[in-house]
Backbone as ProteinMPNN parsed JSONL, in Angstrom:
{"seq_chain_A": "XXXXXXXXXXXXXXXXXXXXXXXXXXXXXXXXXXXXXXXXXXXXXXXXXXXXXXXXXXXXXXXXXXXXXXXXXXXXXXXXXXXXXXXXXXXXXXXXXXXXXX", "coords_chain_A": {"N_chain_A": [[132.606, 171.426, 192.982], [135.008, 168.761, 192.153], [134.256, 167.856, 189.427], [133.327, 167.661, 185.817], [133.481, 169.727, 182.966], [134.291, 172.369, 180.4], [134.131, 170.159, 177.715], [133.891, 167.421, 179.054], [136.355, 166.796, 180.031], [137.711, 165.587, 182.621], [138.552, 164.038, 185.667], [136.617, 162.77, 187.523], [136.693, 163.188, 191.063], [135.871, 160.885, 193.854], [134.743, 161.226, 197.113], [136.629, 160.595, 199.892], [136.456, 159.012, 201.444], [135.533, 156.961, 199.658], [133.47, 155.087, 197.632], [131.032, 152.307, 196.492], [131.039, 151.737, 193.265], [129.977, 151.035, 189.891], [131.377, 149.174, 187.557], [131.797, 150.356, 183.674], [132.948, 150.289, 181.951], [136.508, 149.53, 180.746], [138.935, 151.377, 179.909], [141.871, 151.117, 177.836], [145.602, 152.737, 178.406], [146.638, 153.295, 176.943], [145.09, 153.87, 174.595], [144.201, 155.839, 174.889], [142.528, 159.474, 177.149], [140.747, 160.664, 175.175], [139.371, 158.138, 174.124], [137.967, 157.281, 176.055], [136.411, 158.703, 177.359], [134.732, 159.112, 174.744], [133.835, 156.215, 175.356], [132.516, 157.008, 178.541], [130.636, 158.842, 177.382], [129.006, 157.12, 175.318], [127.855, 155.824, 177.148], [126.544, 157.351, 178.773], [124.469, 157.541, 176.771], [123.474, 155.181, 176.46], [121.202, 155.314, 178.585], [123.595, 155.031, 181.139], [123.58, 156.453, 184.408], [125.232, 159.325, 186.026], [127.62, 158.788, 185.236], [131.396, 158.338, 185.148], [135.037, 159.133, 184.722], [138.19, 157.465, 185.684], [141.484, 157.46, 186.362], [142.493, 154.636, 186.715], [145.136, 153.57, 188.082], [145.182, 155.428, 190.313], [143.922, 154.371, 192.559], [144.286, 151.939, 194.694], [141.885, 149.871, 194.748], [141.452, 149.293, 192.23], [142.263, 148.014, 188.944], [145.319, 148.756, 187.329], [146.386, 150.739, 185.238], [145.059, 151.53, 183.7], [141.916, 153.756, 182.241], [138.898, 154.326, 184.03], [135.933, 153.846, 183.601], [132.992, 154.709, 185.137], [130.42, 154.354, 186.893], [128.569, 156.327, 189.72], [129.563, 157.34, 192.44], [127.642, 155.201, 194.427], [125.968, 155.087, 197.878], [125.426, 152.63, 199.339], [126.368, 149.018, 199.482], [123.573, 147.533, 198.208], [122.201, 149.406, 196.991], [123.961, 149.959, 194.855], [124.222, 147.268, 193.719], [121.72, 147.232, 192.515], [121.69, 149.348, 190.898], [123.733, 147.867, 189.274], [122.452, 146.231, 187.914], [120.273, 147.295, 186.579], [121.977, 148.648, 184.444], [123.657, 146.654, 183.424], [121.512, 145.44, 182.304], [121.521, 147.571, 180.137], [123.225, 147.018, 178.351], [125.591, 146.239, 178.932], [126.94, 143.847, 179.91], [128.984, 142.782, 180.931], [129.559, 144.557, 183.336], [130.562, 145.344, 186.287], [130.633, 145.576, 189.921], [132.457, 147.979, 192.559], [134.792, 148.998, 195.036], [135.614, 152.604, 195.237], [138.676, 153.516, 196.586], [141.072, 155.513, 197.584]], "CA_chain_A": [[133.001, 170.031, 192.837], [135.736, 168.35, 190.636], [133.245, 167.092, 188.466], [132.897, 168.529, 184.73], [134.391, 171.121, 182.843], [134.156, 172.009, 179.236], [135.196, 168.779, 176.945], [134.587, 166.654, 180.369], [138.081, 165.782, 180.293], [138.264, 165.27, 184.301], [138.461, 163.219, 186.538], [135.823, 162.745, 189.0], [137.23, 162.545, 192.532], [135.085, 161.135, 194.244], [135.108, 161.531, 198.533], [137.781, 160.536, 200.517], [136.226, 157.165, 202.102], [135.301, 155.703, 198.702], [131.892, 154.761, 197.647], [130.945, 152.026, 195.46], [130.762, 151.954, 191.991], [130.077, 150.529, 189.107], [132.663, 149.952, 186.257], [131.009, 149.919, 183.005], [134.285, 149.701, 180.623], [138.094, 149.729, 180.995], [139.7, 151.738, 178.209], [143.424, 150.869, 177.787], [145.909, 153.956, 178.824], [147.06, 153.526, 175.454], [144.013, 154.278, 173.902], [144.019, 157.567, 175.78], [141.468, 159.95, 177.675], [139.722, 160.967, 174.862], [138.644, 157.258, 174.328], [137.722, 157.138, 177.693], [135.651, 159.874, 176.912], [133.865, 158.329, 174.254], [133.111, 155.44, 176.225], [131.543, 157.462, 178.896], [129.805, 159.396, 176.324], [128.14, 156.167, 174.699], [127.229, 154.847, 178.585], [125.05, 158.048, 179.235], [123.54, 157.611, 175.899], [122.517, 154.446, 176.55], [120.78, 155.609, 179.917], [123.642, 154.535, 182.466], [123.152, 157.345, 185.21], [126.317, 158.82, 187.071], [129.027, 158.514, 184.518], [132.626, 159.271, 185.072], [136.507, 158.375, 184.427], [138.809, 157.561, 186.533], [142.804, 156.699, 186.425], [143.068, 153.602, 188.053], [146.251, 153.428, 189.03], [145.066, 156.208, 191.138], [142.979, 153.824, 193.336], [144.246, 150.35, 194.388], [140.676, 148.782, 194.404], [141.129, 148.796, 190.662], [143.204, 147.172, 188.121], [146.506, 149.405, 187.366], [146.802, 150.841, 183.652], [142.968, 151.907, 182.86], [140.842, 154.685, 182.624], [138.168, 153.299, 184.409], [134.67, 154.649, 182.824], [131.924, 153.914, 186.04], [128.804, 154.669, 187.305], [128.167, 155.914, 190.914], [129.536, 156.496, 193.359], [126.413, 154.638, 195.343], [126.525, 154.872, 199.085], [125.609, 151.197, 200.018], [125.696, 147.889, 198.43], [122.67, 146.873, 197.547], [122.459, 150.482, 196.061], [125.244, 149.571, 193.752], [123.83, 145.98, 192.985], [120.211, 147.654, 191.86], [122.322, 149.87, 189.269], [124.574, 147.058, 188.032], [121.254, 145.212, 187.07], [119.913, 148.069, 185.47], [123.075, 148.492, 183.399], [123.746, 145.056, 182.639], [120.008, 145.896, 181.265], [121.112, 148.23, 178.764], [123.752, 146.141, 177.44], [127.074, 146.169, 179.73], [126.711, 142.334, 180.527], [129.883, 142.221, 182.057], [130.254, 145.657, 184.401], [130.843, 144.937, 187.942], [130.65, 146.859, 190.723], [133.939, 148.187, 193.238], [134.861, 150.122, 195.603], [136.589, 153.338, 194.867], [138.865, 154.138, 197.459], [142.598, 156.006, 197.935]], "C_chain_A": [[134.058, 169.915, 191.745], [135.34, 168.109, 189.755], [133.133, 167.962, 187.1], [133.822, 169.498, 184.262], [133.841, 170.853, 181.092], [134.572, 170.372, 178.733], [134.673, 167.506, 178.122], [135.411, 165.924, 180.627], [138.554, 166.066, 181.514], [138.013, 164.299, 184.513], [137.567, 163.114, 187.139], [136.536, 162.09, 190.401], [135.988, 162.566, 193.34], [135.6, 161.454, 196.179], [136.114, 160.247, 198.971], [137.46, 158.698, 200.834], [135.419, 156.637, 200.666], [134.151, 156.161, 198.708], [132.283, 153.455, 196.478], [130.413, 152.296, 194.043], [130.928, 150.756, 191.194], [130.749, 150.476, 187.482], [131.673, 149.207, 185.255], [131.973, 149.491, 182.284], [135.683, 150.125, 181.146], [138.398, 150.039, 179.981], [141.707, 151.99, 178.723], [144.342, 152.212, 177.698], [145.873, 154.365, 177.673], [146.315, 154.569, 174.117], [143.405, 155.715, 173.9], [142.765, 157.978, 176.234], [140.352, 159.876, 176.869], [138.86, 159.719, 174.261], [137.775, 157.16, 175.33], [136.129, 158.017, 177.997], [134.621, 159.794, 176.135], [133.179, 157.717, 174.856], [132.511, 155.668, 177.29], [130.069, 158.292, 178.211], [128.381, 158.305, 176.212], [127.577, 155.334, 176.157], [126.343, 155.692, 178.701], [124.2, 157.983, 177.97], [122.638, 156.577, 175.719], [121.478, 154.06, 177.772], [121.655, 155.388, 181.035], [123.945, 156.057, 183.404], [124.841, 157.633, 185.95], [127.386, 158.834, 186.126], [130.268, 158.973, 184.957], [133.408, 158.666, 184.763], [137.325, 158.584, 185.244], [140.229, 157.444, 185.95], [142.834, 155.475, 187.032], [143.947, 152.924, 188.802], [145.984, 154.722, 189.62], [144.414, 155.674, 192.687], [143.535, 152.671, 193.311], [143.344, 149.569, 194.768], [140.788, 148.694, 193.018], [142.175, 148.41, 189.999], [144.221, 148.164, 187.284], [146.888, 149.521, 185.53], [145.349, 151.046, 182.63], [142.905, 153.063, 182.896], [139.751, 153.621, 182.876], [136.699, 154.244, 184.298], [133.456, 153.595, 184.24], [130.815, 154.575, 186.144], [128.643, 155.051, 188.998], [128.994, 157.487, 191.363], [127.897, 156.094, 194.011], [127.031, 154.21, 196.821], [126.223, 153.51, 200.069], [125.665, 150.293, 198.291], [125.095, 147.668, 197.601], [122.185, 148.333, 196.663], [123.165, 150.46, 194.551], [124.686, 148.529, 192.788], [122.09, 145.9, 192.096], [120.909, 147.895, 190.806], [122.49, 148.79, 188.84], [123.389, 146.125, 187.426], [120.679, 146.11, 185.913], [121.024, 148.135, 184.174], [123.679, 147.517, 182.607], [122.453, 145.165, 181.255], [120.37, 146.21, 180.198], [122.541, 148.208, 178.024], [125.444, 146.014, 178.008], [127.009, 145.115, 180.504], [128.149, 142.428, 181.566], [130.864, 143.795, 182.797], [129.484, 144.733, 185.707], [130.614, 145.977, 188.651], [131.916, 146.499, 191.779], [134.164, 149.134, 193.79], [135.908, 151.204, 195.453], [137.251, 154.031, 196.17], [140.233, 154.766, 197.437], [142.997, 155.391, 198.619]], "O_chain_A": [[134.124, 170.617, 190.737], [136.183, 168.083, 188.858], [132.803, 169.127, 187.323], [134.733, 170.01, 184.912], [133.309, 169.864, 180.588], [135.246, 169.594, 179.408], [135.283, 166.46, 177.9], [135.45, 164.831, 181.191], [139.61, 166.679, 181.671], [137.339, 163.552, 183.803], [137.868, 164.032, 187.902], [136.809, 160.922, 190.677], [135.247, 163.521, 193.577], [136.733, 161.864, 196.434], [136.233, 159.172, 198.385], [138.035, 157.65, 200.539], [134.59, 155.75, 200.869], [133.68, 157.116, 199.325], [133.301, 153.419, 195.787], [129.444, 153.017, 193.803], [131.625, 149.775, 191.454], [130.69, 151.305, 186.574], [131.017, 148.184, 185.446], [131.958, 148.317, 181.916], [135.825, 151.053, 181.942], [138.279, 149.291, 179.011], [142.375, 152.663, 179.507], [143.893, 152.979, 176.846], [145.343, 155.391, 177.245], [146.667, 155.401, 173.28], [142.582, 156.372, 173.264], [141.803, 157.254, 175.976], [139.28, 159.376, 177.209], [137.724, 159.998, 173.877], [136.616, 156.86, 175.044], [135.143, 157.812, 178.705], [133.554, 160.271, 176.523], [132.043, 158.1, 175.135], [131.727, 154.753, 177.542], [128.883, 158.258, 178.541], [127.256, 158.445, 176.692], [126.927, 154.292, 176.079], [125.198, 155.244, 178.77], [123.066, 158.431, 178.136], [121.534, 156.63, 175.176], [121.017, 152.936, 177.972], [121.062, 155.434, 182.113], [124.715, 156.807, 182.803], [125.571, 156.718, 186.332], [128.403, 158.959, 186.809], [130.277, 160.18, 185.199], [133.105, 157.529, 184.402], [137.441, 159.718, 185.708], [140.138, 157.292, 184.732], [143.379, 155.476, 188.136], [143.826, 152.104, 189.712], [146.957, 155.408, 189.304], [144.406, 156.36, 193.709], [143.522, 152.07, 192.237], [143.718, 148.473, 195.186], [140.053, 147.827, 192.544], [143.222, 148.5, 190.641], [143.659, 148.391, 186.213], [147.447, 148.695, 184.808], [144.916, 150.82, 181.5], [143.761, 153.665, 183.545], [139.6, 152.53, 182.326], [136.55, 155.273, 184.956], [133.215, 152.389, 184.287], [130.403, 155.381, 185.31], [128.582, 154.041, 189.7], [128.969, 158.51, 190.68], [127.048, 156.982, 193.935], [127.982, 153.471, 197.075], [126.645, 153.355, 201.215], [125.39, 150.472, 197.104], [125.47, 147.541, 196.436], [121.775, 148.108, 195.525], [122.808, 150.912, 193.464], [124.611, 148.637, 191.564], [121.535, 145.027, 191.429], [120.973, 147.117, 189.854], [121.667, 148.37, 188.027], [123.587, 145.367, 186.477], [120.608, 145.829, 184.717], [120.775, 147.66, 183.066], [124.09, 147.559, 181.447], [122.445, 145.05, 180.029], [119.968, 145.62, 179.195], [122.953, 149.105, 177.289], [126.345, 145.659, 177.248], [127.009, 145.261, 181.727], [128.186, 142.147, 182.764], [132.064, 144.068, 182.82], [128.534, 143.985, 185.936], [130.417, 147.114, 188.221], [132.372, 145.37, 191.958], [133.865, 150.226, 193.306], [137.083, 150.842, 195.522], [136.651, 154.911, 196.786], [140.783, 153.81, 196.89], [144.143, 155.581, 199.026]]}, "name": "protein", "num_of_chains": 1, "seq": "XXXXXXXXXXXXXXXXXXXXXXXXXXXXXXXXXXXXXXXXXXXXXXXXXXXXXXXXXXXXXXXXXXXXXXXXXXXXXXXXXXXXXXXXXXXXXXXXXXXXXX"}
């Protein structure tokens, strides 16, 4: 898989037809990976399951000029909309969920 590597400074790609996910934080390009990095960091520490980072101008379901720090992919809906409750839970009031697709 793409997934991991020392440092986990990748990407996760996920499959071809998308899945949803849930975005927990948007870190500004500016701010760079290894923010990005952080902020996944501090999501699995506070239990959210699934972590990864994306580009999101790699994907136009998402908003153009992020790393996009999510949760998932989850292969339905209401899959998706269980997590984002849990996660909201443990203190990411305002992650959403979205579909990641090419």
């Amino acid at each position: 898989s793409d997934e991991g590597s020392v440092g986990g400074d990748v990407y996760a790609v996920p499959a071809a037809g998308g899945g949803l996910v849930v975005i927990v934080a948007s870190v500004a390009l500016e701010r760079g990976l290894k923010a990005a990095n952080k902020a996944a960091a501090q999501a699995r520490a506070r239990g959210v399951p699934d972590v990864h980072v994306a580009l999101s101008s790699d994907y136009p379901t998402l908003r153009r000029g992020f790393f996009a720090v999510y949760s998932g992919p989850y292969p339905t809906l209401s899959r998706a909309l269980k997590k984002l409750e849990k996660i909201r839970g443990r203190g990411y009031v305002s992650a959403y969920t979205r579909r990641l697709a090419k």
